[in-house]
C-alpha positions in Angstrom: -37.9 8.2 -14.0 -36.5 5.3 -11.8 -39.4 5.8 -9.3 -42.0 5.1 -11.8 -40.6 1.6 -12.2 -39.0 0.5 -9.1 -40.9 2.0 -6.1 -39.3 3.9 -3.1 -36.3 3.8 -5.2 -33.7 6.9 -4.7 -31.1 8.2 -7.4 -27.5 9.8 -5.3 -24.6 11.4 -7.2 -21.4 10.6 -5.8 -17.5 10.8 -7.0 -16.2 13.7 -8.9 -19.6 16.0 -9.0 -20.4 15.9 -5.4 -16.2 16.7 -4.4 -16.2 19.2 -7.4 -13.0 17.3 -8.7 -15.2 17.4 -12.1 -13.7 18.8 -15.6 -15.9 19.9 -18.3 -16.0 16.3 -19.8 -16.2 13.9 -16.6 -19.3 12.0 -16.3 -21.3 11.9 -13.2 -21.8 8.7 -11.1 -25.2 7.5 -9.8 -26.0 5.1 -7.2 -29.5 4.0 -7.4 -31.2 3.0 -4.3 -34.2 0.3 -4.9 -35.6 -1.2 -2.4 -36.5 -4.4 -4.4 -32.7 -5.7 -4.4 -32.1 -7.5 -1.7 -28.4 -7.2 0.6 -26.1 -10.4 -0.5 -25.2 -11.8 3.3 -22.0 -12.7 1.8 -20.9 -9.1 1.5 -22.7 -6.5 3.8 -20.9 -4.0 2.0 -21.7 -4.5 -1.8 -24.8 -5.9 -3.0 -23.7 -9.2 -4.8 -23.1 -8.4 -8.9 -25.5 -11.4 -9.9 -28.5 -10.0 -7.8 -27.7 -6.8 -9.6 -27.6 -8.1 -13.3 -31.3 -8.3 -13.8 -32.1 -5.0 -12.4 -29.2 -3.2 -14.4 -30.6 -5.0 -17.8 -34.1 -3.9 -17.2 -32.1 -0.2 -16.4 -30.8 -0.4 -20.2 -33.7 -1.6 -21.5 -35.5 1.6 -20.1 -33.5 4.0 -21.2 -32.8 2.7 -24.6 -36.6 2.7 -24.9 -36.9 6.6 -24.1 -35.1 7.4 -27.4 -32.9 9.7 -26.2 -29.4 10.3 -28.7 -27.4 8.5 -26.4 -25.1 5.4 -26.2 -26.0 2.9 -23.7 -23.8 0.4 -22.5 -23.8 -2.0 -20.1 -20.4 -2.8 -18.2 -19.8 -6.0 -15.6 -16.1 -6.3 -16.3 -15.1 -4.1 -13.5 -15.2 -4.5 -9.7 -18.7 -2.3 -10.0 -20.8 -3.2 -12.3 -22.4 -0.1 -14.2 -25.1 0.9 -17.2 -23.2 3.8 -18.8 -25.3 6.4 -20.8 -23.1 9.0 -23.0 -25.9 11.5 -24.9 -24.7 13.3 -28.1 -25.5 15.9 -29.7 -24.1 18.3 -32.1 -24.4 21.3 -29.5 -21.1 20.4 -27.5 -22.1 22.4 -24.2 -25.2 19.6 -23.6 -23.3 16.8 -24.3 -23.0 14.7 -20.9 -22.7 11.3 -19.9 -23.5 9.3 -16.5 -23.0 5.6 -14.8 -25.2 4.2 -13.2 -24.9 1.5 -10.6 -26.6 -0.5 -8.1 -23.9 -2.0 -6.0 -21.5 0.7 -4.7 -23.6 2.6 -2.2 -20.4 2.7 0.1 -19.4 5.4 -3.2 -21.9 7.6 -1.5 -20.6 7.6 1.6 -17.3 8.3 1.2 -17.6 11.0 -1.2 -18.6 13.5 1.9 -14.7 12.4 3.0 -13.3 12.9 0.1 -14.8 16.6 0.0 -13.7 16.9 3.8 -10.0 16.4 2.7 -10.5 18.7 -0.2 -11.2 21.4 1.9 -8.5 21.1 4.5 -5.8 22.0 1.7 -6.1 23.7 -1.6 -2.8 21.8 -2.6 -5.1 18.6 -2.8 -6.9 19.8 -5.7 -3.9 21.0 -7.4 -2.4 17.9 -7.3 -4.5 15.9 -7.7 -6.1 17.9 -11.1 -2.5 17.6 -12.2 -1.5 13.8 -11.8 -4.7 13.3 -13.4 -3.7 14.8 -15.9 -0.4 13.0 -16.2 -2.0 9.9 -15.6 -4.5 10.2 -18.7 -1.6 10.9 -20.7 0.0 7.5 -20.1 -2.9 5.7 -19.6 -2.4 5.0 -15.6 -6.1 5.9 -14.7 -8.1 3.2 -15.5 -9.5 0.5 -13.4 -10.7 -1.2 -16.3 -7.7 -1.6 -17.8 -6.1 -2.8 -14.5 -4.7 -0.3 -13.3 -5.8 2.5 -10.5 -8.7 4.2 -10.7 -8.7 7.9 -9.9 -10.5 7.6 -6.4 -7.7 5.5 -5.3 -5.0 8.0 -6.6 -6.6 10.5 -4.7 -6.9 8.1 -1.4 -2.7 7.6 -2.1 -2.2 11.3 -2.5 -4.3 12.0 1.0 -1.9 9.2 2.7 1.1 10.9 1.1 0.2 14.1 2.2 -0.3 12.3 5.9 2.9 11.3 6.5 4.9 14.8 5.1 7.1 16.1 8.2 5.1 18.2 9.4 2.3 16.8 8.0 -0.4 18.7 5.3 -3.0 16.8 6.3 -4.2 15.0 9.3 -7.1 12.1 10.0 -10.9 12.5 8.7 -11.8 13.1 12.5 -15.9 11.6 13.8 -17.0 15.4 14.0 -15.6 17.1 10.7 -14.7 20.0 12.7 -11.8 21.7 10.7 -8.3 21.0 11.8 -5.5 23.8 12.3 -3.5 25.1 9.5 -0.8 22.9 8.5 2.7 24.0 9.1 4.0 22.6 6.4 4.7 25.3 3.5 6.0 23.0 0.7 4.6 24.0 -2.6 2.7 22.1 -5.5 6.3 21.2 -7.5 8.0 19.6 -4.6 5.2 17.9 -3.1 4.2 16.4 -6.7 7.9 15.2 -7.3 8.2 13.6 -3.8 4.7 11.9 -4.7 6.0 10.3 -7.1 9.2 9.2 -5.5 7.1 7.9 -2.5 5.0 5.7 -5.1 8.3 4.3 -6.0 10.0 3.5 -2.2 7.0 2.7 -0.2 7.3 -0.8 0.9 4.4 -2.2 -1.4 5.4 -6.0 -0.4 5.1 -5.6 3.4 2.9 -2.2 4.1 -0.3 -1.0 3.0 -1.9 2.7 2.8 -3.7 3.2 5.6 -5.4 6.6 6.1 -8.0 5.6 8.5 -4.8 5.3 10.6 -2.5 8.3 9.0 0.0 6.3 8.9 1.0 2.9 7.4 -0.3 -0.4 8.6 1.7 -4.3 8.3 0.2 -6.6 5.7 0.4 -9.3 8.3 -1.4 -7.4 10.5 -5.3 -8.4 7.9 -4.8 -12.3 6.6 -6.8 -11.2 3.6 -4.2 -8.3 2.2 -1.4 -11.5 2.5 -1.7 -12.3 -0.9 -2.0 -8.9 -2.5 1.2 -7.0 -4.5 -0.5 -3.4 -3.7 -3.4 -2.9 -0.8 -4.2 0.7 -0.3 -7.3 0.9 2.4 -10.4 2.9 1.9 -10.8 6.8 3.1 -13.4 5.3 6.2 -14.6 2.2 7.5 -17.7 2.4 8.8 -18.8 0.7 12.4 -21.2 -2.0 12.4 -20.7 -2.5 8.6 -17.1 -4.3 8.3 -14.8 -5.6 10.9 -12.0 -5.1 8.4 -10.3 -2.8 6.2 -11.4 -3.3 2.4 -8.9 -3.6 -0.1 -9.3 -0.4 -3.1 -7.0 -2.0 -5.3 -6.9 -4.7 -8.2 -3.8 -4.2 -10.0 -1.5 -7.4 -10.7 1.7 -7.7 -10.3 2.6 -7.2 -13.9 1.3 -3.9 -14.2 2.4 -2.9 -10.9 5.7 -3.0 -12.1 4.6 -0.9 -15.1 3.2 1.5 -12.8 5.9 2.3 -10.7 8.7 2.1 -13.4 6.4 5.1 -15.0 6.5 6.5 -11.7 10.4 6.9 -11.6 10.7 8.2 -14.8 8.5 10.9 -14.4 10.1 11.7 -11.2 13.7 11.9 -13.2 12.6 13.8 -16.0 10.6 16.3 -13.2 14.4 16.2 -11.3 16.0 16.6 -14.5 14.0 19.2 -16.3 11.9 20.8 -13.9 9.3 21.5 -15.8 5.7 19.9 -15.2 5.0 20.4 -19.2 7.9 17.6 -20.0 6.1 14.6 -18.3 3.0 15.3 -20.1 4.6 14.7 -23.4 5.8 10.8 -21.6 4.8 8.3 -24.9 2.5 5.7 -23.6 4.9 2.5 -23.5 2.9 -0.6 -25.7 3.7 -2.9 -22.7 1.3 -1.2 -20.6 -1.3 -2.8 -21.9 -3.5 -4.8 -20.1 -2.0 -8.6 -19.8 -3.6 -11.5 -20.3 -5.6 -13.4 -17.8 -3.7 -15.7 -15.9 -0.8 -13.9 -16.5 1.8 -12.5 -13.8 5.2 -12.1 -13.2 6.5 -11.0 -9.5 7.1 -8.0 -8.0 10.7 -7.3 -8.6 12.9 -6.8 -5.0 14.8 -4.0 -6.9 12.3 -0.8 -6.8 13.1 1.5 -9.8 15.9 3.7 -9.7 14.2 7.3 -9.2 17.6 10.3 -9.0 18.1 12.5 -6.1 16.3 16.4 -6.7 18.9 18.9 -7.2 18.9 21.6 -4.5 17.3 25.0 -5.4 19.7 27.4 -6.5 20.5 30.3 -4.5 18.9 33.4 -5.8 21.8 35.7 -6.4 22.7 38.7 -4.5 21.2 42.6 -5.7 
């Protein structure tokens, strides 16, 4: 289809279909490839969002113009700017939807990484289906409303995992060959709760996530990440391409606070309960919402009070 209007041009899946993190109602992210648009020198990494406009309007034009019984959107409010199709139909099994961008050919690459990581340790998966799903319950998953999208959940739970004692998983090495077994034997419940209560002690004011390195990296250390409340790195920088470690994270301050105050209570009632089934009932708070522009408060110095886990009882004697 794209082919027959821009030529040469190439249409790659990335995210959530290509690391088989999909559910039955994810949509499927497209990167498409045209030759036409030209590289903004500004950013080698991103091709600039004002070259794009034009080509993703004539992309909604066209596909409003097939007919098909679909939605199509355009969206530029978010750090990607996308065309988002979402066909309906009154068979549920062929209803899909897909995003389509022009920009984020860097979500290409590091989707292979992603699937690497996957693979190491079925835990991963586990985890991460399951804070998705606490995180769509109170409303945590969005980048477009601010807060973290779920590829950079899943680059924090990869870090997390990094820096267990032993560790569970080690450093996306340059030949993919499969590392060792990890000798860590934690299961899902305690690695989940101590997730949680990492999000709420990490030093978010001085550190970032780093894990290109495996282990955390000083703010001071990249000029740019200075002025930022949260800086969580991406999965792998690529040589030749960026002298520096991009930033995966928008969040302000405001809902930063919001963030890891949900955070701690999740990891009490978890301490407290036990049960995995009591955080998904969590009521989304109304000051979650998205603040206004312009708006920010600081980071408190206080982190949120998260409680100690209670120790495992001892199974009783036959």
């Amino acid at each position: 289809f794209c082919s027959l209007h821009w030529k040469n041009s190439l249409a790659h899946a990335f995210g959530s279909s290509v690391t088989v993190l999909c559910e039955k109602d994810s949509d499927v992210d497209i990167y498409l490839s045209i030759p036409e648009l030209k590289v903004s020198a500004r950013r080698v990494d991103l091709v600039d969002r004002v070259e794009a406009r034009p080509f993703l309007t004539k992309l909604q034009k066209l596909l409003v113009a097939e007919g098909l019984p679909a939605v199509v959107v355009g969206i530029d409010t978010g750090r990607v700017p996308i065309v988002s199709c979402k066909l309906v139909t009154p068979v549920k099994w062929w209803r899909y939807s897909f995003d389509v961008n022009v920009t984020n050919w860097d979500g290409v690459l590091q989707s292979p990484v992603q699937k690497w990581y996957l693979e190491q340790d079925p835990r991963l998966r586990i985890l991460f289906l399951a804070l998705k799903a606490w995180l769509r319950r109170v409303r945590l998953s969005n980048a477009r409303d601010g807060y973290l999208s779920s590829y950079t959940w899943l680059v924090l739970l990869i870090f997390f995992l990094q820096n267990r004692s032993p560790p569970v998983l080690g450093v996306f090495p340059k030949d993919r060959a499969r590392t060792p077994k990890s000798a860590n034997a934690e299961s899902v419940g305690p690695l989940l709760c101590g997730f949680l209560r990492w999000m709420c002690e990490f030093d978010w004011d001085k550190l970032c996530a780093s894990p290109t390195l495996g282990y955390p990296r000083e703010k001071a250390a990249v000029p740019s990440f200075s002025d930022r409340c949260m800086v969580v790195e991406e999965l792998l920088l690529l040589p030749g391409r960026r002298q520096v470690p991009r930033n995966i994270v928008t969040i302000r301050p405001t809902q930063l606070v919001v963030l890891l105050q949900t955070c701690a209570d999740a990891h009490n009632l978890l301490c407290a309960k036990r049960r995995y089934a009591d955080i998904l009932q969590m009521p989304f708070v109304a000051s979650r919402k998205r603040t206004r522009e312009g708006s920010s408060l600081p980071v408190p110095s206080k982190r949120p009070s998260v409680a100690e886990p209670e120790p495992e009882p001892e199974p009783e004697p036959d």
